[in-house]
C-alpha positions in Angstrom: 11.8 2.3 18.7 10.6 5.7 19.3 7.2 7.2 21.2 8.1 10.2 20.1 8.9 9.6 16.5 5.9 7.4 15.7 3.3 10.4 17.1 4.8 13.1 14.8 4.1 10.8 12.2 0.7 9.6 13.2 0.0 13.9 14.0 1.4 14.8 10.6 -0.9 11.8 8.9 -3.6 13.6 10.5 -4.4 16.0 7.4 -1.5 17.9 8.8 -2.4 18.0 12.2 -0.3 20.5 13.9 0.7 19.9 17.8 -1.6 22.9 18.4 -4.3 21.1 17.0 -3.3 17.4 18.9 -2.9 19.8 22.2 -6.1 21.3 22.2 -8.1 17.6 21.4 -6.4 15.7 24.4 -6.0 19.1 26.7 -2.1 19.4 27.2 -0.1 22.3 26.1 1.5 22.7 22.6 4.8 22.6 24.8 3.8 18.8 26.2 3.0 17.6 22.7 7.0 18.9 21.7 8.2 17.5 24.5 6.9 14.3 24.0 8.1 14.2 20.0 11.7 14.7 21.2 11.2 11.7 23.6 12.5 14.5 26.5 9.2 13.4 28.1 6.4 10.6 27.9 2.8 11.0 28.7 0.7 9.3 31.6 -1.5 6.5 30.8 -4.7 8.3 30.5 -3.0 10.3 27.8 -1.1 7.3 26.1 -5.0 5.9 25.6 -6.0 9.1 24.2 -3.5 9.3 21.8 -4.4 5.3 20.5 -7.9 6.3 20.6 -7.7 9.5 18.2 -5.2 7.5 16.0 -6.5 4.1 15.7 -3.3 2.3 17.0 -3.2 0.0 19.8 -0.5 0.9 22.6 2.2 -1.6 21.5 2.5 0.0 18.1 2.2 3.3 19.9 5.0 2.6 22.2 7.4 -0.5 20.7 6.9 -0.4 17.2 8.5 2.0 14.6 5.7 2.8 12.8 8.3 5.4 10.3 8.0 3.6 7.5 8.1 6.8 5.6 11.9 7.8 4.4 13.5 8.5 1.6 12.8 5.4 -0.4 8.7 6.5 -0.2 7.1 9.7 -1.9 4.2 11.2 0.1 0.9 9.4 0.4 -1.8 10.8 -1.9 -5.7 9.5 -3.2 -5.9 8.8 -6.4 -9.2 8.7 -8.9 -8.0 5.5 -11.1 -9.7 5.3 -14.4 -11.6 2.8 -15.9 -9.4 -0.6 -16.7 -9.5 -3.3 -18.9 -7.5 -5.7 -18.4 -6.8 -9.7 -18.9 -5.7 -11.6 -15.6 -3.3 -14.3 -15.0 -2.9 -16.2 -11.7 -0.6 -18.4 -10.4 0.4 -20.3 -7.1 4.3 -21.1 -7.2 7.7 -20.7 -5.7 8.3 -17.8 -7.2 4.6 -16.6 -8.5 5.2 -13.1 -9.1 7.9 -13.8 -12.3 5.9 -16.9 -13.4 2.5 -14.8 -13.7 4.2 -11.6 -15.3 6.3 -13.7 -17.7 2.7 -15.4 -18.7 1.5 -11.6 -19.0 4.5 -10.4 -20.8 4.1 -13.1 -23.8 0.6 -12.2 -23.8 1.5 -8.8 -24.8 4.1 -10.1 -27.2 1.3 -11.8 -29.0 -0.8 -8.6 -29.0 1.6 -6.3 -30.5 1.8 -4.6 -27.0 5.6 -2.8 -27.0 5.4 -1.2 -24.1 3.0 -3.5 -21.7 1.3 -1.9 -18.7 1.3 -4.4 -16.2 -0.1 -4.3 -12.4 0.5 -7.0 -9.8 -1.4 -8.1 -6.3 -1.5 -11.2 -3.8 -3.9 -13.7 -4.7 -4.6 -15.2 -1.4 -5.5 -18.7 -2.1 -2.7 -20.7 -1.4 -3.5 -24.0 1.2 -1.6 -23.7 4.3 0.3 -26.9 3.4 1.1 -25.1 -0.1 2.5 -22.2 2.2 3.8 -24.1 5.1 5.2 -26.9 3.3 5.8 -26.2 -0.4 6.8 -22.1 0.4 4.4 -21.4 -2.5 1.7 -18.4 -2.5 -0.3 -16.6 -5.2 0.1 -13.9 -7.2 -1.9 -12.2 -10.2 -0.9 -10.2 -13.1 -2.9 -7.9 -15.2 -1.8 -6.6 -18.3 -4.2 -3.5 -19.1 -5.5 -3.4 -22.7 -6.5 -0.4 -24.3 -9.9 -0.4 -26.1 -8.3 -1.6 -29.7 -6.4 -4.1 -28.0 -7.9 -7.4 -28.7 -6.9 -10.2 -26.7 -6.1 -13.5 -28.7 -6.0 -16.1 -26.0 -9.6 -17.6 -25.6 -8.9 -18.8 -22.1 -8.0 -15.1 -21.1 -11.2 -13.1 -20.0 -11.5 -9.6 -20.0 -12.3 -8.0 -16.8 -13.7 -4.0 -16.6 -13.1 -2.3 -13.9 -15.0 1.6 -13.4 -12.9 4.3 -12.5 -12.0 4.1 -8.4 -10.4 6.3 -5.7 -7.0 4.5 -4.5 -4.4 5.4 -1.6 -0.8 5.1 -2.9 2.5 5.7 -2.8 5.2 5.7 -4.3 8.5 3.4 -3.8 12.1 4.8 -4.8 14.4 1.7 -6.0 12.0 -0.6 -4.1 13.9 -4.1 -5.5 16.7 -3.0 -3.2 15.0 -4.3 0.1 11.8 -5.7 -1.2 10.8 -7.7 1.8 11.0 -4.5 3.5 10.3 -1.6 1.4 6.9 -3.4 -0.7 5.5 -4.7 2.8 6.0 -1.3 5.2 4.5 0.5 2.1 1.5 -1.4 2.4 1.7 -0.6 6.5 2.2 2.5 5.9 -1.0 3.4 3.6 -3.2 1.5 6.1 -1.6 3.3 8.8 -2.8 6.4 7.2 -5.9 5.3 6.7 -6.7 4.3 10.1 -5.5 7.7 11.2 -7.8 9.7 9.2 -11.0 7.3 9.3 -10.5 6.0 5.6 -12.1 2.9 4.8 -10.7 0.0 2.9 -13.7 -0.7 -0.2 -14.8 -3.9 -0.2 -16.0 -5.1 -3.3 -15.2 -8.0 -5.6 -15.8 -5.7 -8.9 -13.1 -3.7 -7.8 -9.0 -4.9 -7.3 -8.5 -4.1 -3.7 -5.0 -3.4 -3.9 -2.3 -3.3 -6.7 1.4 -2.6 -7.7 2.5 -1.0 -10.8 6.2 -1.0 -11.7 7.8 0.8 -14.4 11.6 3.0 -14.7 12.4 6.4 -15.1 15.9 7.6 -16.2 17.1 4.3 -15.5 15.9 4.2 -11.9 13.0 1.7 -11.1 9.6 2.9 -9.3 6.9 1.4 -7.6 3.4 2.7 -7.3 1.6 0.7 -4.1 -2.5 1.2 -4.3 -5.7 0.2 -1.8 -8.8 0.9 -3.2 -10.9 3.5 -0.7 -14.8 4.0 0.0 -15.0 7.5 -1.1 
């Protein structure tokens, strides 16, 4: 736990703020704001409120949570304009829902001629609370995205257009490493960010509200995290 960790954060999510900038909006001096990032000093209540006020964080996550979740294992947060997709869906609600519903995906593109199948991944919230509380079993969807000659052969597989969209994402170094940690704080972290700088979540059910792309790069695996934005 660090105060003074989690506000340089939150300042730098600021578009950049610098402590210049956070001084003059709460009316301290640049020398307070350091002083409180180094945790050599803490502010007074009126202050702390402030601070959860500009930031849109409550006081515990202020103060007791470490809200770092940016390290190595994460690039830099940045908005996206996703193009149009097209794509063919497969949901599932299992043990183990994310292999189940990308294995179904993956023989789809087997079938299709697809060598090198683009596939995207989110939580399909659906699952009873006895299938979750009892069973351990929650949802997942798959997407493989088709290109415009791709012609999909299953007739119980619809295909679903999406128009172009701004995302948040980021970017996840190794992230099968710690997955229960790394896939999850990414997510916390973009919404952190977009609390911070007044960035709404869209709401829309023509539009995937949040995705995960995986793919490899000289042998080391990568994992794009997205939320779709108003913009």
């Amino acid at each position: 736990m660090s105060f003074g960790k989690n506000l340089q954060m939150l300042r730098k999510m600021r578009n950049r703020m610098t402590q210049e900038d956070l001084a003059e909006q709460i009316g301290v001096s640049r020398q307070t704001i350091s002083k409180w990032e180094l945790d050599s000093a803490y502010p007074e209540m009126e202050k702390a409120l402030e601070l959860c006020r500009l930031f849109s964080c409550t006081m515990d996550e202020l103060i007791r949570e470490d809200m770092t979740a940016c390290g190595e294992a994460y690039s830099d947060i940045r908005i996206e304009q996703v193009k149009a997709l097209r794509y063919i869906r497969y949901a599932v609600i299992s043990i183990e829902p994310e292999e189940d519903a990308k294995h179904h995906v993956r023989r789809w593109a087997m079938q299709m001629g697809i060598d090198h199948p683009m596939i995207i991944g989110w939580d399909f919230p659906v699952a009873s609370q006895e299938q979750i509380n009892v069973y351990h079993m929650h949802g997942y969807a798959a997407a493989l995205l088709l290109e415009d000659e791709h012609v999909c052969i299953d007739p119980n597989a619809e295909i679903i257009r999406q128009d172009a969209q701004r995302y948040i994402a980021i970017t996840i170094k190794r992230p099968f490493e710690a997955p229960f940690r790394l896939i999850p704080n990414a997510y916390k972290t973009l919404m952190t960010y977009m609390r911070a700088n007044g960035i709404a979540h869209k709401e829309d059910v023509s539009v995937i509200p949040c995705f995960e792309k995986e793919y490899r790069i000289d042998g080391i695996d990568y994992m794009d995290v997205y939320i779709a934005i108003d913009a």
